[in-house]
N, C-alpha and C positions, 0 to 999 in steps of 0.2 A: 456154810462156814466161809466159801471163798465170799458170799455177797458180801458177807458181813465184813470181812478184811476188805473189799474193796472199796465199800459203804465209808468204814474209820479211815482208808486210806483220803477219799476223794472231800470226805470232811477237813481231814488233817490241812490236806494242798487250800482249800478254801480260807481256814483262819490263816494258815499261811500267809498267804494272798493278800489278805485284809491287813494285816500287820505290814506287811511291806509297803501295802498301799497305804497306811498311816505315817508308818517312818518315813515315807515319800514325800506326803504333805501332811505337817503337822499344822498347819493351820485345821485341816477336817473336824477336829474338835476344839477349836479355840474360841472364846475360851470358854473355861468350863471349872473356873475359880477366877475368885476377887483379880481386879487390876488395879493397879496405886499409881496415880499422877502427880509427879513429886512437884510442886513449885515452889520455886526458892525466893520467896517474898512472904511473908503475915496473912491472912486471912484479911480478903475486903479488897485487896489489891489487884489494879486490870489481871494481869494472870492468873488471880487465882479464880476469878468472876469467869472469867473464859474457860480454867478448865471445868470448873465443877458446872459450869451449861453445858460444855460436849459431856461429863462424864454423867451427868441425870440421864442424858436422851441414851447415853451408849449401855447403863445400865436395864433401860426398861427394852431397848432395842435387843441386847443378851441375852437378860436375864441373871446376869450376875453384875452384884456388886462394884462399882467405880471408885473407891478411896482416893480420896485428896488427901495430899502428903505434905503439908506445909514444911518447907524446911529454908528458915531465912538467915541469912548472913553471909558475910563477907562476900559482898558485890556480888552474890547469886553462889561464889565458889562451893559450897558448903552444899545445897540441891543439888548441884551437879557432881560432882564427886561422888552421893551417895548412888547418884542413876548411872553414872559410867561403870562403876563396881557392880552391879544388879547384873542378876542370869540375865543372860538375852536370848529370854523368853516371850516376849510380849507381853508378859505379866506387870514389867515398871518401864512407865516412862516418861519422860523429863518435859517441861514446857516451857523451852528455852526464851530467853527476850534478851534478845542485840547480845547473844552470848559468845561472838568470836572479837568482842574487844578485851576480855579479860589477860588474853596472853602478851597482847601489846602493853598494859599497864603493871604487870605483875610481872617480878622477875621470871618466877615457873609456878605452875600447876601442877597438881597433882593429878589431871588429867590432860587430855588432847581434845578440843572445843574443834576438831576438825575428825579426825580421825578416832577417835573412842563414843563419835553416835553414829545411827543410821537415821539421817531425816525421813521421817514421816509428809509432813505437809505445815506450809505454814496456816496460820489458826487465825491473827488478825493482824491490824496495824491500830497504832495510835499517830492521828493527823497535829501536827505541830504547828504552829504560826507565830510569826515577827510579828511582835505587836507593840505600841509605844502608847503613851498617852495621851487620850485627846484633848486635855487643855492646853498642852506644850508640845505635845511630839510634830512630825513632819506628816502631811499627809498621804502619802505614797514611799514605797522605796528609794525611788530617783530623787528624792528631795532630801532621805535620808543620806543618800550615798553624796549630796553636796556638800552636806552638812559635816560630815565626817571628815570630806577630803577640805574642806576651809577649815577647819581645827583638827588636826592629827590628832589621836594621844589625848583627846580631852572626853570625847564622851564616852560612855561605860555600856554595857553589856551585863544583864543577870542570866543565869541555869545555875537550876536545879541540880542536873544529873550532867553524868560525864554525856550522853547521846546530844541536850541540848549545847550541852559547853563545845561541842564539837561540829553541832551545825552552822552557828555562829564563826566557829576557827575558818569552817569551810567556805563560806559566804565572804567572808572578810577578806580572807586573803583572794577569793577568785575577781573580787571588785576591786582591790587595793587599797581596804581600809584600815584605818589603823583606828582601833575602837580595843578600849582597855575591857577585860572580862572580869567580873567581880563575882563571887561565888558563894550560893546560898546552900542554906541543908537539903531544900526540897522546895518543889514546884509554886506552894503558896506563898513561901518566906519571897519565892523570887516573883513573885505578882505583888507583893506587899513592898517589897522595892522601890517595884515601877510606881507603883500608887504615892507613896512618899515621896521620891525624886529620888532615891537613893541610886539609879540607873537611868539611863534614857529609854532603852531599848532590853527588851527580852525575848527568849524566845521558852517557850510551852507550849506543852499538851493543852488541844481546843478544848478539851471538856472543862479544865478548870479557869479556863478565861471568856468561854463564851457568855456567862450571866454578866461580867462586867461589859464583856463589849457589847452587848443586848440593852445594857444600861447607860450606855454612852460614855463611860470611865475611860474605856478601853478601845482603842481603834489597831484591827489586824489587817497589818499591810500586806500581808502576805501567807500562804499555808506553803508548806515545804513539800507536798505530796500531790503529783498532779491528780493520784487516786483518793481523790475526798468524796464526801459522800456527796448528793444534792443539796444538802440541809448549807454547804461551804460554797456555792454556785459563784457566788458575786464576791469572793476573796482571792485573787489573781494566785497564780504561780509562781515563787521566786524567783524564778527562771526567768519566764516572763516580764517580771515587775521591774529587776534588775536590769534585762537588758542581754542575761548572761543563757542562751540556751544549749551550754551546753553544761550547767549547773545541773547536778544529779538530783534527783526524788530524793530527801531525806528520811525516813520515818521510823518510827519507833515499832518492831517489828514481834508478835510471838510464833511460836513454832513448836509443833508434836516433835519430841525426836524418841529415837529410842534406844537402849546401848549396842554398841560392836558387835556382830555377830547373832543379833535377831534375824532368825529364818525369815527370806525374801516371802514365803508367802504369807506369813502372819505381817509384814508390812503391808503387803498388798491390800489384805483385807481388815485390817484397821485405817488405813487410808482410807479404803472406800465406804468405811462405815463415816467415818470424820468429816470425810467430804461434804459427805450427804447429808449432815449434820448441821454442817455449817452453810449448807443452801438452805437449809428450810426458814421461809419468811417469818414465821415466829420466834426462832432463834437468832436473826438476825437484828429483830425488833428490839428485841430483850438485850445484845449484844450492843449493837448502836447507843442504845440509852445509858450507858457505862460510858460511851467514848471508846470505845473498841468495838472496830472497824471489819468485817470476817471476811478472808482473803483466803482461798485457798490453791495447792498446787499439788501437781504429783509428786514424787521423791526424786525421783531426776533434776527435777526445774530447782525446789528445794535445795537440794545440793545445791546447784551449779548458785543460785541464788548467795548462800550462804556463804559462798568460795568467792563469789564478786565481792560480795560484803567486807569479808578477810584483807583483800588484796586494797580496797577502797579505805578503809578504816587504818590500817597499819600503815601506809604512806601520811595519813593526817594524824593520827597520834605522834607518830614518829613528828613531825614538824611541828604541832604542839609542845611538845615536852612534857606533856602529863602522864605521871609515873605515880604511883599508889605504894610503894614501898622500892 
């Protein structure tokens, strides 16, 4: 009789044990149901291509399921909203892109694009270039920048998107140009611009100008990111080309995040599944040929990353004057 009470007793302390040693780290079983990666753009779009290649390799790497979460509108606000409200479980998380300008443009949110996620790692870049065209444009920057300062105020600028309308604000003002910005719905309307004369100069994502500049339409004087791939070798630096080195890397950025209060170690260990992900040479094959670029970081750098971004970004919207409501 005593074995047997001491038998249930030393069982008892055991599951004990074990439960505590769960509640400890709850990552030990993570996961162990569906994950949903919300991106707040359409299906087809670089973020959604980016997540649904990590969430293929992360579901066969699990064994559970990776749902992509399409949820598009209002300048991303609308994915994100839904991922800052989500347990923070490691179960939902968000694939943010250049998502700490929203608060500069928008009176308020209904979330904190600082403080309502936990970064994970960033995921890729998108490489950008100044490019004009080659029947009429300048051959180089510095021919550009003459050209602008002997007629102020007369030649024009296309973007797409608030990121290129802002790398243009920042270029311009750091050389002292005065170049009017005119603005398109999206990326090709502002290639179709350039092609026309409707602009002199633009600035976009390489993927959708490289077949023109391959074709000789299109001449890039420049990429905005000293981290290009090889495929950009022989496209200078605006930094560089300008003259200006101490002009910052521009680029159009995504990023795993996941909401407030996800346990440090289910970060930990979706980091380093992601990571790992995004090193393998046939995920990056397949990534590259999209135009997204697979960069990654720990969640410290991440953060701190993301927190330059803020403080970089809200000085030049602010002197901008672009305001969305």
């Amino acid at each position: 009789m005593v074995r047997a009470v001491r038998f249930l007793l030393a069982a008892s302390l055991a599951i004990s044990a074990s439960c505590a040693a769960a509640t400890e780290d709850p990552s030990a079983s993570f996961p162990n149901r569906p994950i949903r990666i919300i991106v707040p753009f359409p299906a087809g779009g670089p973020s959604d291509i980016v997540a649904r290649l990590i969430g293929q390799t992360m579901s066969q790497d699990w064994g559970q399921p990776v749902v992509i979460e399409n949820r598009p509108g209002a300048n991303t606000i609308i994915g994100a909203q839904a991922a800052a409200k989500a347990a923070p479980d490691g179960y939902t998380l968000f694939m943010a892109i250049d998502s700490v300008m929203n608060q500069f443009v928008h009176k308020s949110l209904p979330y904190d694009p600082l403080d309502d996620f936990v970064p994970i790692t960033l995921t890729a870049k998108t490489i950008s270039v100044l490019a004009v065209s080659t029947a009429s444009g300048p051959k180089s920057v510095k021919e550009l920048m003459a050209r602008a300062k002997a007629q102020p105020g007369k030649l024009n600028y296309g973007a797409g998107t608030i990121t290129a309308q802002l790398m243009g604000h920042l270029f311009h003002k750091a050389a002292g140009l005065d170049i009017v910005y005119v603005p398109f719905k999206g990326t090709p309307e502002t290639v179709n611009g350039l092609l026309t004369g409707s602009v002199e100069l633009i600035y976009a994502a390489n993927q959708i100008v490289a077949p023109l500049i391959a074709s000789g339409q299109v001449r890039a004087l420049a990429k905005l990111d000293r981290d290009a791939p090889p495929s950009m070798a022989d496209i200078p630096t605006l930094a560089e080309a300008a003259g200006l080195p101490d002009l910052e890397d521009i680029s159009v950025w995504l990023g795993l995040v996941a909401p407030k209060g996800t346990p440090k170690p289910i970060i930990e260990k979706i980091h380093a599944e992601v990571a790992r992900v995004l090193s393998d040479p046939a995920f990056k094959e397949k990534s590259e040929r999209t135009g997204n670029y697979p960069v990654t970081s720990t969640p410290d750098a991440f953060s701190a990353f993301v927190r330059k971004e803020a403080s970089r970004w809200e000085k030049v919207i602010k002197e901008s004057g672009i305001k969305f409501d």
